[in-house]
C-alpha positions in Angstrom: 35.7 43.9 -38.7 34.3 46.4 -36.5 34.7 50.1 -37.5 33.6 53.1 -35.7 32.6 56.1 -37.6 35.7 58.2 -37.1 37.8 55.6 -38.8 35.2 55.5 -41.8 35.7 59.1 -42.1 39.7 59.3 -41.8 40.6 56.4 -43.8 38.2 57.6 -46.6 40.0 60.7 -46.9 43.4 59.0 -46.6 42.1 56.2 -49.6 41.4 59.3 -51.4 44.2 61.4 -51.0 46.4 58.7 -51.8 44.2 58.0 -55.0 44.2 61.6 -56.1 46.9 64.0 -55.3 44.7 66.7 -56.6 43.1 66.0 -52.9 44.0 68.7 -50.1 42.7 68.6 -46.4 42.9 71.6 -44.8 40.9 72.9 -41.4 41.6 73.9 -37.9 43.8 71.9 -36.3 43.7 69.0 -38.8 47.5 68.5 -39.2 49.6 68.1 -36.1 46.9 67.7 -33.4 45.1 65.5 -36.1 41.3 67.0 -35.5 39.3 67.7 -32.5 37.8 64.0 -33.0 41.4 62.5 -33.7 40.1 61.5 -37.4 43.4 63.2 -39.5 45.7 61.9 -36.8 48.6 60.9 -38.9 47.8 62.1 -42.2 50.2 65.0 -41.9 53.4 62.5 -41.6 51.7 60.9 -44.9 50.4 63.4 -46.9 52.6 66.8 -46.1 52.1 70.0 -44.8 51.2 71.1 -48.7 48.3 68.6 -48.9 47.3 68.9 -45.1 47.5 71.9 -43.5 46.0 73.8 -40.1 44.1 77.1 -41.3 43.6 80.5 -38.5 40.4 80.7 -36.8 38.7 82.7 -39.8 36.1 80.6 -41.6 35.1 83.2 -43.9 38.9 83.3 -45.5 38.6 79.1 -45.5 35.5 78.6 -47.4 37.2 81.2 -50.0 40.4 79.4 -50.2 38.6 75.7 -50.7 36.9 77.4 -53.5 40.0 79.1 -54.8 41.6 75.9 -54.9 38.7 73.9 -56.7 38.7 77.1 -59.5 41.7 75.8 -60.1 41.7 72.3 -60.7 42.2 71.0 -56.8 39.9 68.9 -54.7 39.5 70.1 -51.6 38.3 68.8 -48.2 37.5 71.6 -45.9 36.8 71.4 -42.2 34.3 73.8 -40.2 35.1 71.3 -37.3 31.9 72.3 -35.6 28.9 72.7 -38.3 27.9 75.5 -36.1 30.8 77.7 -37.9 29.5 77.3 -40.9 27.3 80.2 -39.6 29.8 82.5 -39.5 30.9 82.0 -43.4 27.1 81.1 -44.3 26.9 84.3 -47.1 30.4 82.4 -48.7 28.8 78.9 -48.4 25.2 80.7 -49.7 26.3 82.7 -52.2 29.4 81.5 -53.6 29.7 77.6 -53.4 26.1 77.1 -53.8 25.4 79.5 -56.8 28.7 79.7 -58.8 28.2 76.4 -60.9 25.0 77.9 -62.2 26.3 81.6 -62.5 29.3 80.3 -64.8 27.8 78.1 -67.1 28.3 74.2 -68.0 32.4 73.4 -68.3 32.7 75.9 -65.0 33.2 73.1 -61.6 33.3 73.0 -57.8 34.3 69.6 -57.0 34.3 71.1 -52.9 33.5 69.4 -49.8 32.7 70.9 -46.3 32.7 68.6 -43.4 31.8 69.3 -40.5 30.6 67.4 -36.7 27.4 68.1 -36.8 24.6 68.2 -34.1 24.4 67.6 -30.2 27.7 67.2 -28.2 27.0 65.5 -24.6 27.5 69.1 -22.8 29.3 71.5 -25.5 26.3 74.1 -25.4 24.0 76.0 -27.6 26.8 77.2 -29.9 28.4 74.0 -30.5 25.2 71.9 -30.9 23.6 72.6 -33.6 22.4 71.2 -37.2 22.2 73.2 -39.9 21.1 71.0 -42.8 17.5 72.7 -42.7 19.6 75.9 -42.9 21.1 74.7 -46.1 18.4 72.9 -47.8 17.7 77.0 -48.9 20.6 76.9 -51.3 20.0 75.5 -54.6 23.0 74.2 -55.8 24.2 72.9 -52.6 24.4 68.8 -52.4 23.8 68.1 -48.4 24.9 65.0 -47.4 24.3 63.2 -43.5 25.4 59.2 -43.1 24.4 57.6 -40.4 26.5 54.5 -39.8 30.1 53.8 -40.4 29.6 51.7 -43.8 27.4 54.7 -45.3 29.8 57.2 -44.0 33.0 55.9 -46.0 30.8 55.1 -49.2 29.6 58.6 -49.3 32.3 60.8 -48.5 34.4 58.8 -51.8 31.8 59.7 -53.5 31.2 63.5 -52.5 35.3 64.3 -53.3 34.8 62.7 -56.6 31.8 64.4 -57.4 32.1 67.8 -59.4 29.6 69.9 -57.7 30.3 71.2 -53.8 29.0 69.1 -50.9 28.3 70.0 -47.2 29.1 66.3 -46.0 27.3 66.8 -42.0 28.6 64.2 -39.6 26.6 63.5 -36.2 29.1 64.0 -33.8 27.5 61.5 -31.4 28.0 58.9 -33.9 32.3 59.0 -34.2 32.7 56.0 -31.7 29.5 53.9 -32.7 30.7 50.9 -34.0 29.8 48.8 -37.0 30.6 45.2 -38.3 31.3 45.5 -41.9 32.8 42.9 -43.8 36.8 43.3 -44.2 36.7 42.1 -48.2 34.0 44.9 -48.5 35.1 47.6 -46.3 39.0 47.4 -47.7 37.5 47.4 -51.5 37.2 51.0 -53.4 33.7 51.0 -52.7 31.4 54.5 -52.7 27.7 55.1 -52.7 25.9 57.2 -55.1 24.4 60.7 -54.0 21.4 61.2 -54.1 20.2 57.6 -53.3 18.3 56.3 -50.2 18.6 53.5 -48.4 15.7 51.5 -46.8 17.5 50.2 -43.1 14.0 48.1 -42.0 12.0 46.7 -44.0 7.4 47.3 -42.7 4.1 47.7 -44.3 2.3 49.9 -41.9 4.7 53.4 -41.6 7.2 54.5 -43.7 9.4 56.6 -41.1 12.2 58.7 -42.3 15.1 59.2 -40.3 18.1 61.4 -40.5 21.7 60.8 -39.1 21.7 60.3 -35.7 17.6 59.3 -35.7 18.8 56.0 -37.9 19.8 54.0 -35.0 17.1 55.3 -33.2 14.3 54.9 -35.6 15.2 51.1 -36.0 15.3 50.5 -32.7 11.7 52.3 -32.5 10.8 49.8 -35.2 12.2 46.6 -33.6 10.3 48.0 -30.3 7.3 48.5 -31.9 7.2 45.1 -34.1 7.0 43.3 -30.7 3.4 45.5 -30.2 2.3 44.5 -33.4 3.5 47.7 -35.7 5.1 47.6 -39.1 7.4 50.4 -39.2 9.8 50.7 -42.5 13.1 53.0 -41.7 14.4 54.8 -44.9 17.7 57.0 -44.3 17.5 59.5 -46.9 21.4 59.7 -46.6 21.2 62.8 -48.9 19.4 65.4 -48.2 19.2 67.2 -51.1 18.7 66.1 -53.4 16.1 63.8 -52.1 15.6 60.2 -53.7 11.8 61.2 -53.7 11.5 57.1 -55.7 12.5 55.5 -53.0 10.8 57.1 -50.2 7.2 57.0 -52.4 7.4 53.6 -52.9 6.9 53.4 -49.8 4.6 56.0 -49.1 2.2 54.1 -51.7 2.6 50.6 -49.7 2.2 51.9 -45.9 0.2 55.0 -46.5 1.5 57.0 -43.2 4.7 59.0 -42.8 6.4 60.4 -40.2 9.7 62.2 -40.4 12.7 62.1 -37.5 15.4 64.5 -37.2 17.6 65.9 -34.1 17.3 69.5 -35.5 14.8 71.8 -34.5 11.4 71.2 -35.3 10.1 74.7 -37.0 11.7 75.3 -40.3 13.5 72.1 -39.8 14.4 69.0 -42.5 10.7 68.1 -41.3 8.8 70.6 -42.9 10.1 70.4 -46.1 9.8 66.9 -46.8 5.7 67.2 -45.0 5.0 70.0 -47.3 6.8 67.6 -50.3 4.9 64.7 -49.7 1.5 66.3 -48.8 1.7 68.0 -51.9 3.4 65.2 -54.4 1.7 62.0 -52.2 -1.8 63.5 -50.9 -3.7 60.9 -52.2 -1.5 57.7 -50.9 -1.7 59.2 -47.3 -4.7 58.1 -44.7 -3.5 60.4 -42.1 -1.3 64.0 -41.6 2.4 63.4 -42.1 4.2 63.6 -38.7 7.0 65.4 -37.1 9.2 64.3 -35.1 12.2 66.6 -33.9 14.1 68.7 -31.3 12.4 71.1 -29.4 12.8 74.7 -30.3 14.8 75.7 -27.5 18.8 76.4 -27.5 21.0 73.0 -26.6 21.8 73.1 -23.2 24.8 73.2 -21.5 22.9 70.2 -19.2 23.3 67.0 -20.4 20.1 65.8 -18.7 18.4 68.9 -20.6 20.6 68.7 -23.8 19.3 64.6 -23.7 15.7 65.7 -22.9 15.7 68.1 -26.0 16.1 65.5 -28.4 14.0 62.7 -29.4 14.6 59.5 -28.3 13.3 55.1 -28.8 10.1 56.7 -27.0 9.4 59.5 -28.3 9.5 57.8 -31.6 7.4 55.2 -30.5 5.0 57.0 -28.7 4.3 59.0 -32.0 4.3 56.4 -34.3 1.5 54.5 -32.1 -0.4 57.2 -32.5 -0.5 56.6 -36.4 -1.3 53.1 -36.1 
């Protein structure tokens, strides 16, 4: 069967709400208009307006109410609809939901999960664009999760309501109607993927090249480009970002000796420069050459689709970097 991402996402949260009635959805304009994307369309006539419910333009009072509601035994799904309000409650998201595990010792949980559409937006503008992951990344405590296919998607977000510590579960909004053929046995089983675990999409011996969310598609079709020319290029999706499955991505470090890093957020500060600083640091003596960026530029999304496309690395781009380290 062929899924797109959206339906991943809703019928994950349907299969889990129906599994766990400890399970609440709430967000703007999740329950009658059924989300911006269409993703909760239905779930209100399923689930209730107790269990799914539309919350006031006030993301500050969300976040505090999602964590109310895990204090006390729930298992809430909140939705910042655009991850670009998760600025606007970023000191509840920083302080609270990130720190308070630690703060109240062992038996204390935050089984929490903050989704959000994540990233550029074909004409939706600088303040609707944006990826905040990097942002994030700053916040110990925080589990920061970005799938990049439909299969992924479903696995992961089963995984991240079950899970006792909070999640900010970032989904590339480009990605809702990309399509994926997933076995129907497979995709109808109660299946979930561990966090915290990569996965290596191509399979080379020359560059390992990590790509995040939206950058998956792309970096494989960079690699099956550049295979024609000769180039090895092994794709690894870290799927979480933190934590980082540092195993999987070294292994491969220590069999192509090059890395280069792809992301659709901006390139200073970004996902990027963590993960060069990481490796330079933990895998300096596996590497032949500098670890490589590869990002959006450092300017504000445009309004311009032709500028908002130009922004953001594309097949070439990749390429033309990764030839480079070859």
């Amino acid at each position: 069967m062929k899924v797109t991402y959206a339906k991943a996402i809703g019928d994950a949260l349907k299969e889990e709400m129906r599994r766990d009635d400890k399970v609440l959805l709430f967000g703007e304009d999740v329950a009658q208009f059924g989300n911006i994307f269409g993703i909760t369309r239905g779930m209100l006539e399923e689930f209730g307006p107790k269990r799914i419910r539309n919350t006031p333009i006030a993301e500050t009072a969300m976040v505090g109410a999602a964590i109310g509601s895990a204090e006390t035994g729930m298992r809430p799904v909140l939705e910042l609809m655009y991850s670009d309000f998760a600025l606007v409650c970023f000191s509840e998201i920083f302080h609270c939901v990130a720190k308070w595990r630690y703060m109240h010792g062992p038996e204390y949980k935050l089984p929490l999960v903050i989704r959000n559409a994540s990233g550029s937006s074909n004409g939706a503008g600088p303040e609707h664009s944006n990826c905040v992951e990097s942002l994030f990344m700053h916040a110990p405590g925080l589990t920061i999760v970005t799938p990049s296919c439909a299969y992924d998607a479903k696995g992961l977000l089963k995984s991240a309501i079950r899970s006792d510590n909070p999640v900010l579960f970032c989904e590339p909004k480009l990605m809702y109607q990309q399509k994926q053929e997933i076995d129907d046995e497979v995709y109808n089983s109660d299946y979930t993927i561990p966090l915290g675990v990569a996965d290596v999409k191509v399979s080379g011996s020359d560059i390992t090249l990590i790509a995040v969310g939206l950058m998956v598609p792309r970096a494989i079709a960079a690699a099956e480009k550049l295979a024609a020319e000769g180039i090895s290029v092994e794709v690894i999706d870290p799927r979480t970002i933190a934590p980082l499955d540092k195993e999987t991505i070294y292994a491969s470090i220590r069999k192509t000796h090059h890395v280069a890093i792809v992301e659709e957020s901006n390139l200073t500060a970004g996902i990027g420069a963590e993960f060069a600083a990481l490796f330079q640091k933990e895998m300096y003596d596996e590497l032949d050459g500098p670890v490589e960026r590869i990002a959006a530029l450092d300017v504000p999304i445009a309004y311009n689709m032709d500028a908002e496309h130009y922004s953001i690395p594309d097949v070439d781009d990749i390429c033309r970097v990764l030839r480079t380290m070859h």
